[in-house]
Structure formats: structure tokens, C-alpha cells
C-alpha positions in Angstrom: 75.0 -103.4 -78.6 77.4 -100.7 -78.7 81.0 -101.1 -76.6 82.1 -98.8 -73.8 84.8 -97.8 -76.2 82.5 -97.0 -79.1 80.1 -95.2 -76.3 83.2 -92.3 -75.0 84.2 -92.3 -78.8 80.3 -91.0 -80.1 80.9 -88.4 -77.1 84.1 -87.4 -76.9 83.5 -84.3 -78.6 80.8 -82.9 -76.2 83.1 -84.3 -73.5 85.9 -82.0 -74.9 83.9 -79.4 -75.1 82.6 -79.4 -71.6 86.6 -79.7 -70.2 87.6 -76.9 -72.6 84.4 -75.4 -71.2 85.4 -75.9 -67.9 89.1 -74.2 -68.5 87.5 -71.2 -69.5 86.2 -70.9 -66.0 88.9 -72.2 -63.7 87.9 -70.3 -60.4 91.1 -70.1 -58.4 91.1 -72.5 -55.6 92.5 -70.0 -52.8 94.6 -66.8 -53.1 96.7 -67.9 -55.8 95.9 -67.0 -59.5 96.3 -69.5 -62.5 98.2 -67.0 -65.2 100.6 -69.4 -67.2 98.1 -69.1 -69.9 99.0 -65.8 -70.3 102.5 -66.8 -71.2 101.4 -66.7 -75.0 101.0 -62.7 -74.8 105.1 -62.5 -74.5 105.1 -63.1 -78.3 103.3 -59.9 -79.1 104.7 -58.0 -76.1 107.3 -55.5 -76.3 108.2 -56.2 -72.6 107.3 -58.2 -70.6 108.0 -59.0 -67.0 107.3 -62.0 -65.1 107.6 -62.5 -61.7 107.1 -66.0 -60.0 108.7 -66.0 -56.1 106.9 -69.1 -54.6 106.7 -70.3 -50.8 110.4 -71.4 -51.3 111.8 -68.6 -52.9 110.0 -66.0 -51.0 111.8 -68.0 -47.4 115.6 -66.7 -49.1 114.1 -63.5 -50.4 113.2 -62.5 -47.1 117.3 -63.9 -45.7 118.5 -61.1 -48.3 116.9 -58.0 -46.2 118.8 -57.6 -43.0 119.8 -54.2 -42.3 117.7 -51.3 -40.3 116.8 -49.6 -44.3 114.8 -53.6 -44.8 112.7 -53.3 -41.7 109.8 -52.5 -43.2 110.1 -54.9 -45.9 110.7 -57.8 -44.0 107.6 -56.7 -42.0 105.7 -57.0 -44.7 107.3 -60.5 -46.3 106.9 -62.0 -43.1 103.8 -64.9 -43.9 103.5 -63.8 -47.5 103.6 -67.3 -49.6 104.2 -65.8 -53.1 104.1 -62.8 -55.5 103.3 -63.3 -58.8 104.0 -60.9 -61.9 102.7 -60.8 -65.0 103.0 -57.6 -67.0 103.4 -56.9 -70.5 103.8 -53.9 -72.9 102.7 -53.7 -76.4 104.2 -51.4 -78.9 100.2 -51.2 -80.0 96.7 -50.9 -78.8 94.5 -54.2 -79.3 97.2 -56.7 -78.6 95.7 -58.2 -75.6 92.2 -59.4 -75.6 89.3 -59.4 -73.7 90.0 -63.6 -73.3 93.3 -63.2 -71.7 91.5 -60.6 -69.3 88.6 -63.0 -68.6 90.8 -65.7 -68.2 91.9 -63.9 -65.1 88.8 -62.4 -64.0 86.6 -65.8 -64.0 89.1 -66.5 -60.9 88.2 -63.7 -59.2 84.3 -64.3 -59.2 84.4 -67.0 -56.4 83.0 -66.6 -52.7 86.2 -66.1 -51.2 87.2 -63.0 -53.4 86.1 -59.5 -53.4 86.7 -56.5 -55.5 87.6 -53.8 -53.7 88.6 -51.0 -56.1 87.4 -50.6 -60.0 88.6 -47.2 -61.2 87.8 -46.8 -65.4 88.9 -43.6 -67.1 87.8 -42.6 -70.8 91.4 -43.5 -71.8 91.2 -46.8 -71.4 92.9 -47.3 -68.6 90.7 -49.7 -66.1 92.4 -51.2 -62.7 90.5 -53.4 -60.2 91.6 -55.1 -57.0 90.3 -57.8 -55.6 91.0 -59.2 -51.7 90.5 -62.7 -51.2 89.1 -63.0 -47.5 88.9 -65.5 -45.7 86.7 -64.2 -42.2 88.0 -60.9 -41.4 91.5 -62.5 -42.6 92.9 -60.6 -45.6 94.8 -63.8 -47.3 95.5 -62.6 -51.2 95.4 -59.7 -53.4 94.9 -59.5 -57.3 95.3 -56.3 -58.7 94.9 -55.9 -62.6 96.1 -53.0 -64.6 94.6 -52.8 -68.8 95.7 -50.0 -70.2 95.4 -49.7 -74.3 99.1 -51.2 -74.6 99.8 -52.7 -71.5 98.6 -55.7 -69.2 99.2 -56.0 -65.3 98.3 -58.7 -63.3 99.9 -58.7 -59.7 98.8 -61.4 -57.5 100.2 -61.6 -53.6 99.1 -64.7 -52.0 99.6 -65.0 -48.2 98.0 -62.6 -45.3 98.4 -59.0 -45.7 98.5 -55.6 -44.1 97.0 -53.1 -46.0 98.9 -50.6 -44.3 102.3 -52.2 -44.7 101.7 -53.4 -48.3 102.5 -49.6 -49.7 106.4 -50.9 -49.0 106.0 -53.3 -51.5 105.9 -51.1 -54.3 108.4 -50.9 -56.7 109.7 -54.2 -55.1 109.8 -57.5 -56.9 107.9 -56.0 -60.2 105.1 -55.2 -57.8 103.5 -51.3 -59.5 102.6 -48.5 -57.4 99.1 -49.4 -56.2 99.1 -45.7 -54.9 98.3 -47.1 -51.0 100.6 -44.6 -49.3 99.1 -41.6 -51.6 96.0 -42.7 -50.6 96.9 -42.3 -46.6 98.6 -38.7 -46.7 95.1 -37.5 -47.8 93.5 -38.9 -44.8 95.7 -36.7 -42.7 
């Protein structure tokens, strides 16, 4: 008769595999994105930014805009939990894959999250945003930029105003998400 020990050695393996399996598709577990394991991409990057302003650090961020200019900004820190960068520049196509993409995506396909925008153009370029909702309560955005030589992930975890966010851009490594463009057609 076999031992318990001899039993989890025969099927470790599959046991490996189904945890490795099961990393692939890590589904975020609220608003906030898993994207250490893009860390790796920094070797091959040309640039790269990284932005990681937690609960903590987003509480003295918001103590550093005071005056009348900040107004806005505060506005829209007040209640966000974190902002999260990851962006990096290649000095060719192909340097990024479609794993370190899925990686990211596989996060974004649970109930909680919705994509909101996909725009594709024949250059390559592809951006998609994603809410997470939670009711009629916006709590997170994802936004991810893949051009041919560069990879954007922005993630904002917290409740949000659409129509305050466009003051966040260009802040904290956060792109232009082209928010305000979009409201000075609609007048």
C-alpha cells in the first residue's frame, strides 16, 4: 500500500500543472489588477514607467494639492484607493507578447468588469477600457494601450467620476484617455 507521501509525489506534476494552470488565469478579485508579472518586460524595454501609489500613499498625495489650481485634482483623488502604472517602450516591434497581454486581460473577464471601449486601428495600435462596477457604482478602471513598441496598462482602483477623471491625465503617469476631447464634441 502506497504512503500519502508516495501518493502527492506520483501527482505532483499534474498538481503543478493545474496551479501553474490556475496562474495563468488569476481573475482579479476587485478593482485592482495583478501586473508584477509584467515586471520581466523592463529588461527588454527601452523605458519604462511604473507607477504603484497605494491606499497609503495616495492619503499624502492628495496633502500635496492645496491651492485653488489643485481643486480639481483633489476632487477627483478624493476616495480613489490606488493608481497603478505600468508602461513600457521598446526600441522594436514584437517585444511584448500576447502572454504578457493575456495575463492582464484574463482579470478583466470576471462578472464585475466591463469593457467599455475597444478601438483597433490597421497600425497596430489597439486600446480597451474596462469599468469594474459594482451596481450602478463605478469602483475601478483598466485601460490598456498595445501599440507595436509600447505597452500601457493603467489601472485606478477606487470610485470614479467619469467626468472628473479627464483631470487625471498627465498626472501620476496616467496617459491621455482623450475623456475631455470626447466632451467638447458633445457640445
Amino acid at each position: 500500500m502506497k504512503t500519502l507521501f508516495q501518493t502527492i509525489q506520483r501527482f505532483a506534476p499534474v498538481l503543478l500543472l493545474l496551479l501553474a494552470g490556475g496562474a495563468m488565469t488569476v481573475r482579479a478579485q476587485g478593482p485592482k489588477l495583478q501586473m508584477d508579472q509584467l515586471d520581466l518586460l523592463a529588461n527588454k524595454a527601452s523605458e519604462t514607467v511604473d507607477v504603484k501609489l497605494d491606499e497609503r500613499l495616495m492619503a499624502t498625495t492628495y496633502r500635496f494639492f492645496w491651492g485653488k489650481d489643485d481643486a480639481d485634482i483633489k476632487e477627483v483623488l478624493k476616495g480613489i484607493k490606488g493608481i497603478y502604472v505600468k508602461s513600457f517602450t521598446f526600441e522594436k516591434e514584437g517585444e511584448y507578447s500576447q502572454l504578457e497581454v493575456a495575463s492582464v486581460v484574463s482579470q478583466l473577464r470576471g462578472s464585475t468588469w466591463i469593457k467599455v471601449v475597444s478601438v483597433k486601428s490597421k497600425g497596430g495600435d489597439n486600446v480597451q477600457v474596462y469599468l469594474n462596477m459594482v451596481g450602478d457604482q463605478i469602483t475601478g478602471l483598466a485601460v490598456l494601450s498595445m501599440e507595436p513598441k509600447e505597452f500601457t496598462v493603467v489601472n485606478i482602483v477606487g470610485p470614479i467620476d467619469l467626468e472628473k477623471l479627464s483631470k487625471l491625465e498627465g498626472q501620476f503617469g496616467v496617459p491621455d484617455l482623450g475623456i475631455e476631447a470626447d466632451k467638447t464634441k458633445k457640445k
